[in-house]
C-alpha positions as CSV (number, residue, x, y, z in Angstrom):
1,X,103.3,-68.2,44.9
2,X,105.5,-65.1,43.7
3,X,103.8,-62.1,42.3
4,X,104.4,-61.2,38.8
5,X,104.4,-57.4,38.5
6,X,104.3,-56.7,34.7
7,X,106.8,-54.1,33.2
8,X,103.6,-52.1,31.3
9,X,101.1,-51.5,33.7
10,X,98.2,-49.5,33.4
11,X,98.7,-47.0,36.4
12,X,101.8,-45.7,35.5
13,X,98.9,-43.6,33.3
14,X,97.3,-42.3,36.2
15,X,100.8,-41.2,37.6
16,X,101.5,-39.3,34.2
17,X,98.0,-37.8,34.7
18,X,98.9,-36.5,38.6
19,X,102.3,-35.5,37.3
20,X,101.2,-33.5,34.2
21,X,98.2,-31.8,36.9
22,X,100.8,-31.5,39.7
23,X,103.2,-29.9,37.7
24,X,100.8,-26.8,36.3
25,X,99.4,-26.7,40.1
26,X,103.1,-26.3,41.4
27,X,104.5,-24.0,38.5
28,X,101.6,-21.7,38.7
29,X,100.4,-21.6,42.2
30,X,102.3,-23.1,44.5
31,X,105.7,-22.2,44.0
32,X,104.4,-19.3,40.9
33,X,102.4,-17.7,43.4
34,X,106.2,-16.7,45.6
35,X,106.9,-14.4,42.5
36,X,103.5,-12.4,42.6
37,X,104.6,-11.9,46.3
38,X,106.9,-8.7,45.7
39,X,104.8,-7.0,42.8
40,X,101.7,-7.5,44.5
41,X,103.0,-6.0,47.5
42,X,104.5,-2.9,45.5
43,X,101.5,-2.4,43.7
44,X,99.3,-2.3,46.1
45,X,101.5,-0.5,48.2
46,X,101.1,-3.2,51.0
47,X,103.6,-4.3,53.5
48,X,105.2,-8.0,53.6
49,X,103.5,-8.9,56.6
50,X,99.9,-7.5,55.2
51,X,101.0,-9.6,51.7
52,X,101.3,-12.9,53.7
53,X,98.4,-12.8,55.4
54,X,96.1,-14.1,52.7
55,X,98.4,-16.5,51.6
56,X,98.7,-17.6,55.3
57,X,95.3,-17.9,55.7
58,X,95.1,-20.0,52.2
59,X,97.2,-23.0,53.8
60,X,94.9,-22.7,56.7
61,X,91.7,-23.4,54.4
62,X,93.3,-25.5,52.0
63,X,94.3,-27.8,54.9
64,X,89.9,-27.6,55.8
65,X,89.3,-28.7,52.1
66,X,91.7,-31.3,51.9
67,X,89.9,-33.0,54.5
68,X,86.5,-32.2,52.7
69,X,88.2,-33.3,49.2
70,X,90.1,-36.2,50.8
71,X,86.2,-37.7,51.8
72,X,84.3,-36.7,48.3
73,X,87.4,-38.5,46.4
74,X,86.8,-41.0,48.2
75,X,82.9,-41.2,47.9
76,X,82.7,-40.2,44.5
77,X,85.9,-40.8,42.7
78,X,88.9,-38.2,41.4
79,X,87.2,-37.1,38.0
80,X,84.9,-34.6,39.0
81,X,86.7,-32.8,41.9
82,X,90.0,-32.8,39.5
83,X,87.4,-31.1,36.5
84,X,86.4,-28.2,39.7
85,X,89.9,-27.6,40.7
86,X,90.7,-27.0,36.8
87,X,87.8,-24.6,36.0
88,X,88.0,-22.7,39.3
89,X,91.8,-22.5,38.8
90,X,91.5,-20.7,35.3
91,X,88.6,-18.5,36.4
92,X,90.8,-17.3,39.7
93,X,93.9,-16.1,37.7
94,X,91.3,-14.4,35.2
95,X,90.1,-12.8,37.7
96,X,93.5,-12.2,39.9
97,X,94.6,-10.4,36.5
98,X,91.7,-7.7,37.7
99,X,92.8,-7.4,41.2
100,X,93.2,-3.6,42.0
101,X,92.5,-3.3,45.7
102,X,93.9,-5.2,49.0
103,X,90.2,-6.0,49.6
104,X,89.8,-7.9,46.4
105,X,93.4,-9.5,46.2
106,X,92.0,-11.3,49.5
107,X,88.8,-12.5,48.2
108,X,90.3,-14.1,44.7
109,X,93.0,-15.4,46.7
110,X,91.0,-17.2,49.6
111,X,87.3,-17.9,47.6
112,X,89.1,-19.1,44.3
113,X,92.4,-19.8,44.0
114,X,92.7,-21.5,47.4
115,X,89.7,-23.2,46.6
116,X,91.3,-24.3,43.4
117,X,94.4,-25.2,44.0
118,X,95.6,-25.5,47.5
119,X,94.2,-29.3,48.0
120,X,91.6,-29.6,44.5
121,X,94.4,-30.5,42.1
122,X,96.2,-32.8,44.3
123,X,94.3,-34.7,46.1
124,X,92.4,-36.9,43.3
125,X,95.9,-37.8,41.7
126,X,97.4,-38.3,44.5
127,X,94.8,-40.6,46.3
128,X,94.2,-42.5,42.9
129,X,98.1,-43.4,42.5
130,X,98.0,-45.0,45.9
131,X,95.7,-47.1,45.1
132,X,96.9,-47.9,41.9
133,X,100.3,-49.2,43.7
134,X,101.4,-51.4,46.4
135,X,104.8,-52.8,46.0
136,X,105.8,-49.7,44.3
137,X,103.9,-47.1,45.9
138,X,107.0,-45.3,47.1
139,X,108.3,-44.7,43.7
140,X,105.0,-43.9,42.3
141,X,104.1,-41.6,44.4
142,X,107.1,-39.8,44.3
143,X,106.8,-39.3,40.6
144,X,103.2,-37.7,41.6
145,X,104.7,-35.3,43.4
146,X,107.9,-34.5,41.1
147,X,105.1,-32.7,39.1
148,X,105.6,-29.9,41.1
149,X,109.1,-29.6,40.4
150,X,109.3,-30.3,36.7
151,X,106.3,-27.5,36.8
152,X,108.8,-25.0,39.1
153,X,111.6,-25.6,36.9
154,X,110.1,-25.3,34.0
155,X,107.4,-22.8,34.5
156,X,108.0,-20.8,36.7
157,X,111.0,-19.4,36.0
158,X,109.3,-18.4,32.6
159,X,106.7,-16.7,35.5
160,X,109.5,-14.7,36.5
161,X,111.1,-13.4,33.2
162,X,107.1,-12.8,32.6
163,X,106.1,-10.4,34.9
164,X,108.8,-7.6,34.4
165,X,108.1,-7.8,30.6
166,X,104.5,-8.1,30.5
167,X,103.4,-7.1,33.8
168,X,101.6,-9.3,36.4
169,X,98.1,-8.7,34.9
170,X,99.0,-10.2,31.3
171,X,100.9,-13.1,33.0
172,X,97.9,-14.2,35.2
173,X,95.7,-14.0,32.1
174,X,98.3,-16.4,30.7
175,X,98.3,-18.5,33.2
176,X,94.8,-18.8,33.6
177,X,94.9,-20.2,30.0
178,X,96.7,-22.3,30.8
179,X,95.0,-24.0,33.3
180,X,92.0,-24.3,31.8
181,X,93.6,-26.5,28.4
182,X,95.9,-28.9,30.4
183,X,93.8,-29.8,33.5
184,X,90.5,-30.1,32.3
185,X,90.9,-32.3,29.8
186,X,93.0,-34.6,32.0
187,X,90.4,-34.7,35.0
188,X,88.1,-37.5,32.7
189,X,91.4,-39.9,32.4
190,X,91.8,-40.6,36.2
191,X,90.3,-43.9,37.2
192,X,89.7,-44.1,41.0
193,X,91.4,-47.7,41.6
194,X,92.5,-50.1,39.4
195,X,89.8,-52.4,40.2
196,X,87.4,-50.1,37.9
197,X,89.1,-52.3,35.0
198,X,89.8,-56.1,36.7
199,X,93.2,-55.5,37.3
200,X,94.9,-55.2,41.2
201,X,97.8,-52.7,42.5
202,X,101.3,-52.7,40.3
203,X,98.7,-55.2,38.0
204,X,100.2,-58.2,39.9
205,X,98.4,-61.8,39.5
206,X,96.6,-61.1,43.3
207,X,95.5,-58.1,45.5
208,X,97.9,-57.4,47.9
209,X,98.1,-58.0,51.5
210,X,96.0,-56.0,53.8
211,X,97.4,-53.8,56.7
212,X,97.4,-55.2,59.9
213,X,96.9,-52.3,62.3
214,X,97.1,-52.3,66.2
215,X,94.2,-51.7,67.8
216,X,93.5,-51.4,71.6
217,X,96.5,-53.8,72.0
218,X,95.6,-56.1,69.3
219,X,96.6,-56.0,65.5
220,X,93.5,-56.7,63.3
221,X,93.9,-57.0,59.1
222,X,91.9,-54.3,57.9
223,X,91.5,-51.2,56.1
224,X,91.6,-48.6,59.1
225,X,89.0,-45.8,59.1
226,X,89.6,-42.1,59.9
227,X,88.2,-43.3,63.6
228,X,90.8,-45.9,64.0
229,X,93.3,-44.0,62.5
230,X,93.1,-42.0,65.1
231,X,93.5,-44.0,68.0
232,X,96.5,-44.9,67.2
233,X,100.1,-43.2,68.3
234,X,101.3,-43.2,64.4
235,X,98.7,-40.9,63.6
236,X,99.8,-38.3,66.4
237,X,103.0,-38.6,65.9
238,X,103.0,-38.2,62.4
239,X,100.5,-35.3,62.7
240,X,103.2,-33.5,64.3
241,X,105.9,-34.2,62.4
242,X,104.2,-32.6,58.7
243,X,102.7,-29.9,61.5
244,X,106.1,-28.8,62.0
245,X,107.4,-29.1,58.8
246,X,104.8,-27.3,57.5
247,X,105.2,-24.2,59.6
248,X,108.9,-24.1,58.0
249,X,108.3,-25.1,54.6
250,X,105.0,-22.2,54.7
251,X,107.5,-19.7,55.8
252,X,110.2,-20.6,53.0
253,X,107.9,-21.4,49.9
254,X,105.6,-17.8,50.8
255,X,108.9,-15.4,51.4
256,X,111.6,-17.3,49.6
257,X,112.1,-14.6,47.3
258,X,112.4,-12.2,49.6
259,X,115.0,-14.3,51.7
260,X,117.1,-14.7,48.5
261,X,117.1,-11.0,48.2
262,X,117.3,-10.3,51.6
263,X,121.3,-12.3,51.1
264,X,121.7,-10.3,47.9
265,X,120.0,-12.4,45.2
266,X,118.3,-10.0,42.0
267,X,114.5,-10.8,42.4
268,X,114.3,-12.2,39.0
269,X,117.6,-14.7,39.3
270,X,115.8,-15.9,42.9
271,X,112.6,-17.1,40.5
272,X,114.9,-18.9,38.6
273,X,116.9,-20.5,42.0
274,X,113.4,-21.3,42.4
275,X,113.3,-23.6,38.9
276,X,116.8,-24.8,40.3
277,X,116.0,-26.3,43.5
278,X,113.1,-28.3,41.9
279,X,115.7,-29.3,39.2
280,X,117.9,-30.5,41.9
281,X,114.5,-32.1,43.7
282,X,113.5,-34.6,40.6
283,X,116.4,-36.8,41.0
284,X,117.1,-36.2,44.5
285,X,113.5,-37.0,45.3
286,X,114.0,-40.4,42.4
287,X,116.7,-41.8,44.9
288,X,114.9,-41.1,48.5
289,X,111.6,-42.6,46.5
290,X,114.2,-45.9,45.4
291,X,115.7,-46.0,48.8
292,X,111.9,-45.6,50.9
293,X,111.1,-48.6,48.8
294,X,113.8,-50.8,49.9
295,X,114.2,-49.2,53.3
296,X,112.4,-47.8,55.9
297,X,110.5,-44.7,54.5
298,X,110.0,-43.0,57.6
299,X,114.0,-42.6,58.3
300,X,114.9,-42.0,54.4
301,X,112.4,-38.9,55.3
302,X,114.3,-38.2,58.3
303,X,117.9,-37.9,56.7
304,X,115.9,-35.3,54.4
305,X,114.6,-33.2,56.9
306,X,117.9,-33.3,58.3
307,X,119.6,-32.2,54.9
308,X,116.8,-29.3,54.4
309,X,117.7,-28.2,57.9
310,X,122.0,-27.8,56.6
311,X,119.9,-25.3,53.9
312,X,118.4,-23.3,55.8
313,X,121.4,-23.3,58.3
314,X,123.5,-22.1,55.0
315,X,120.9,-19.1,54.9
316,X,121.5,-17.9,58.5
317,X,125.7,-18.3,58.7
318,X,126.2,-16.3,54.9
319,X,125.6,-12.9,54.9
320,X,125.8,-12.4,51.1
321,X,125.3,-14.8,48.6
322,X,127.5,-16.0,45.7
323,X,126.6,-18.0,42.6
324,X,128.0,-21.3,44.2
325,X,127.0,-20.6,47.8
326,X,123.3,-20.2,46.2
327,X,123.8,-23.6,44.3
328,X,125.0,-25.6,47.1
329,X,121.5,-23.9,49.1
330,X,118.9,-25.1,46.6
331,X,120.7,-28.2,46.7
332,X,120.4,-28.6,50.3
333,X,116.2,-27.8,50.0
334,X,115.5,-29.9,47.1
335,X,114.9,-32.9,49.4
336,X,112.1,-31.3,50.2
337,X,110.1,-32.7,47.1
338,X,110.8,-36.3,48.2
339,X,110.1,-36.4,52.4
340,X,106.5,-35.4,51.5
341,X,105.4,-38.4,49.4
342,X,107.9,-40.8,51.0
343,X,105.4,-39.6,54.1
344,X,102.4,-40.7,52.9
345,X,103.6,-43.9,51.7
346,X,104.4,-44.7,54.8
347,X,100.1,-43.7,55.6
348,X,98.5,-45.7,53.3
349,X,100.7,-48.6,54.3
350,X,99.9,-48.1,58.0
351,X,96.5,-47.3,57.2
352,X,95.4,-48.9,53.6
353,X,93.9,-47.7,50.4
354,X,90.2,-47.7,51.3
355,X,89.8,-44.8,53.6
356,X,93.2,-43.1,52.2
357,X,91.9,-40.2,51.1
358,X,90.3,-38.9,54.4
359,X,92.9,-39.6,56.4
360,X,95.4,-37.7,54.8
361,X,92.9,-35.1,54.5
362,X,92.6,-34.5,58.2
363,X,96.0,-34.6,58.3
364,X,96.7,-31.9,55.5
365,X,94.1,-29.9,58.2
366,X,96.4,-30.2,60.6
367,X,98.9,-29.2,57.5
368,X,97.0,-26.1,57.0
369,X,96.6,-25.5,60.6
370,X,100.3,-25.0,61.8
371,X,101.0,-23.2,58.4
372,X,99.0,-20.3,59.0
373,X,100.4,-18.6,61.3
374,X,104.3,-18.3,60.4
375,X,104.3,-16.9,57.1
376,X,102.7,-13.6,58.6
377,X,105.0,-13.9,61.5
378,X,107.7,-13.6,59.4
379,X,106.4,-10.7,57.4
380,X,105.9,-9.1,60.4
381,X,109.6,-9.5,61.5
382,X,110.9,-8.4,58.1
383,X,109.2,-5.4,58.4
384,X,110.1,-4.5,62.0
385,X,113.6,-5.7,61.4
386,X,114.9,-5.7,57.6
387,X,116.1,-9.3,58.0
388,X,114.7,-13.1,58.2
389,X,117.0,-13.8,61.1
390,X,114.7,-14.4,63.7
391,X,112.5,-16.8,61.2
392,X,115.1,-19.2,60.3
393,X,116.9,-19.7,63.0
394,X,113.8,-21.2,65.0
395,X,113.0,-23.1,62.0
396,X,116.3,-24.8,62.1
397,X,114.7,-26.5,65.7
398,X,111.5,-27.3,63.8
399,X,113.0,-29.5,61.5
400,X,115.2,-31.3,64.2
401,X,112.3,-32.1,65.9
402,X,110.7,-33.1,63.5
403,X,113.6,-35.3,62.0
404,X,113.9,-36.9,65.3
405,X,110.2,-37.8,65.5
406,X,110.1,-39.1,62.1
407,X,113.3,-41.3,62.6
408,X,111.0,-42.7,65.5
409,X,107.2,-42.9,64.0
410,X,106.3,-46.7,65.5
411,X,105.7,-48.7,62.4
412,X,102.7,-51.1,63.3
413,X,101.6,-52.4,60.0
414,X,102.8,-56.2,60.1
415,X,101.9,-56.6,56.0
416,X,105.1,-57.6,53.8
417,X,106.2,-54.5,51.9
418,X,109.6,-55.5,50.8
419,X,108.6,-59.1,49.1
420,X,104.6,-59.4,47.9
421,X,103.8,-62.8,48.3
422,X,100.4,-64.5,48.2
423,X,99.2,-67.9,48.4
424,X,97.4,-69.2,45.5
């Protein structure tokens, strides 16, 4: 018997929900943060490399917490880690607003915003719309993670025009603001699973099929634990596939300012390249999630990685920027936005719902891991050298490898993902 997957369907709330939280996450933090890098360094009269540092070590801790998040989400459900990641995220940019000393910019960095938003606000959304979705997973998870870019496109370009008028103080007092009325009033909507309210994944008639996952040479139906997960060459293999891309997209999300100036950009047109490339990512990131769900996910990620790679190439050949040469650049990063949740499709599908959240924890650890280092690395260089050179280029190899390895990850889940069908 056929599933019937109904056209309104609850969890397409919860996705709105990870969206609207994703998308103050990415506009402040994650992408709003890049913009703080240059008048932070100037005003505390730091260098790039000595800037980086903290936000280096911020992946690194964040990946720690996702794996700590990833297991209390699961335990205890998304509402109450979503309602910590909100408060602490209001009270960090209060307090970054205060910051007047190297010493302290480290410690609001690292003890609060990192703690607030480098794996808090995403991982209850993000777990919960996985399990809200089977059949269209791809798609909804994609959305999930398009909050980032409508929140980089739309805010923080506004971050940008912000700080040279008001200063960086008044802006992270805004900001903070604005954290505190959008996310935690959103944290008590998320419902953990749609079996909370008696309805299944995409509210079809029957649960879907469960994963069938190799196991010392034989394939069992099951929801795989973290220990199983990890006996298993997907897991590996994956692992170092986000490792790499992780060390490259650290290095390009922490300095891209200062690479955009580097080829001649005005700092406050590169914040708004920044809005650009997430406005290119929406729809590029729409068609990958369309394709991953009628194709293999794991190579629609592949031919992204491989377009990211032509960016950064872009960056290395042109010595001086022009409006279209910068267009046709943020074009060739926006993929970016849709290889990460087409990624983790592809792990809850190998892997299952159940135990999803820890397992991509420890993975976002080994995330946070590889992302540490580079970032400072390439502050370092810049200030040795006056030019990103010697980053991108070995960057360029990263993301080949890790193209290549994703183009190969060995599917093992023998459930039907294309055509749901159950017997009644």
């Amino acid at each position: 018997m056929r599933v019937r997957i109904p056209k309104h369907f609850y969890g397409w709330r919860m996705v709105a929900i990870a969206m609207a939280v994703n998308a103050i996450s990415g506009g402040v933090y994650h992408q709003g943060m890049a913009i703080f890098f240059l008048p932070i360094q100037r005003g505390l009269d730091i260098s790039r490399a000595a800037t980086s540092l903290p936000m280096s070590v911020a992946r690194f801790t964040g990946g720690v917490q996702s794996f700590i998040i990833g297991s209390l989400v699961d335990r205890f459900g998304p509402n109450k880690i979503l309602l910590f990641a909100g408060f602490m995220g209001g009270l960090g940019f209060l307090l970054f607003s205060r910051v007047n000393s190297y010493l302290m910019f480290v410690v609001v960095l690292l003890l609060v915003l990192a703690t607030a938003f480098q794996a808090a606000p995403d991982q209850p959304g993000f777990i919960t719309c996985a399990r809200w979705f089977y059949k269209k997973r791809g798609l909804a998870l994609t959305l999930t993670t398009a909050g980032y870019s409508v929140g980089t496109m739309i805010i923080t370009p506004l971050v940008a025009l912000s700080i040279p008028r008001f200063g960086w103080q008044n802006t992270s007092v805004m900001l903070g603001i604005l954290v505190w009325i959008i996310v935690i009033p959103l944290s008590t909507k998320l419902k953990a699973s749609p079996e909370m309210i008696g309805l299944h994944p995409d509210g079809a008639d029957f649960p879907p099929p469960s994963p069938k996952t190799k196991i010392d040479g034989k394939y069992q139906t099951l929801d795989s634990n973290l220990r199983d997960a990890l006996r298993t060459r997907f897991y590996w293999q994956f692992a170092l596939v986000i490792g790499l891309r992780s060390m490259v997209w650290a290095v390009v999300s922490i300095h891209i300012i200062g690479i955009f100036t580097w080829r001649g950009v005005d700092e406050s047109m590169a914040g708004i390249m920044i809005g650009l490339i997430h406005g290119f990512a929406i729809p590029i990131a729409l068609l990958m999630a369309w394709s991953g769900d009628r194709w293999y996910k794991n190579k629609v990620v592949s031919l992204g990685d491989l377009t990211i790679l032509v960016g950064i190439a872009l960056l290395v050949i042109w010595d001086s920027l022009g409006l279209w040469q910068v267009i046709l650049i943020t074009l060739m990063l926006a993929p970016n936005q849709g290889t990460w949740p087409l990624g983790w499709a592809t792990v809850a599908e190998e892997f299952g719902r159940k135990n999803f959240g820890i397992i991509r924890g420890s993975l976002q650890t080994v995330m946070g891991i590889f992302s540490v280092g580079p970032p400072i690395f390439a502050g370092w260089i810049f200030d040795q050298t006056g030019s990103y050179f010697l980053v991108l280029t070995p960057s360029i190899i990263f993301l080949a490898i890790a193209a290549l390895f994703m183009w190969t990850l060995p599917i093992q889940n023998l459930a039907e993902i294309d055509d749901v069908s159950v017997k009644a």
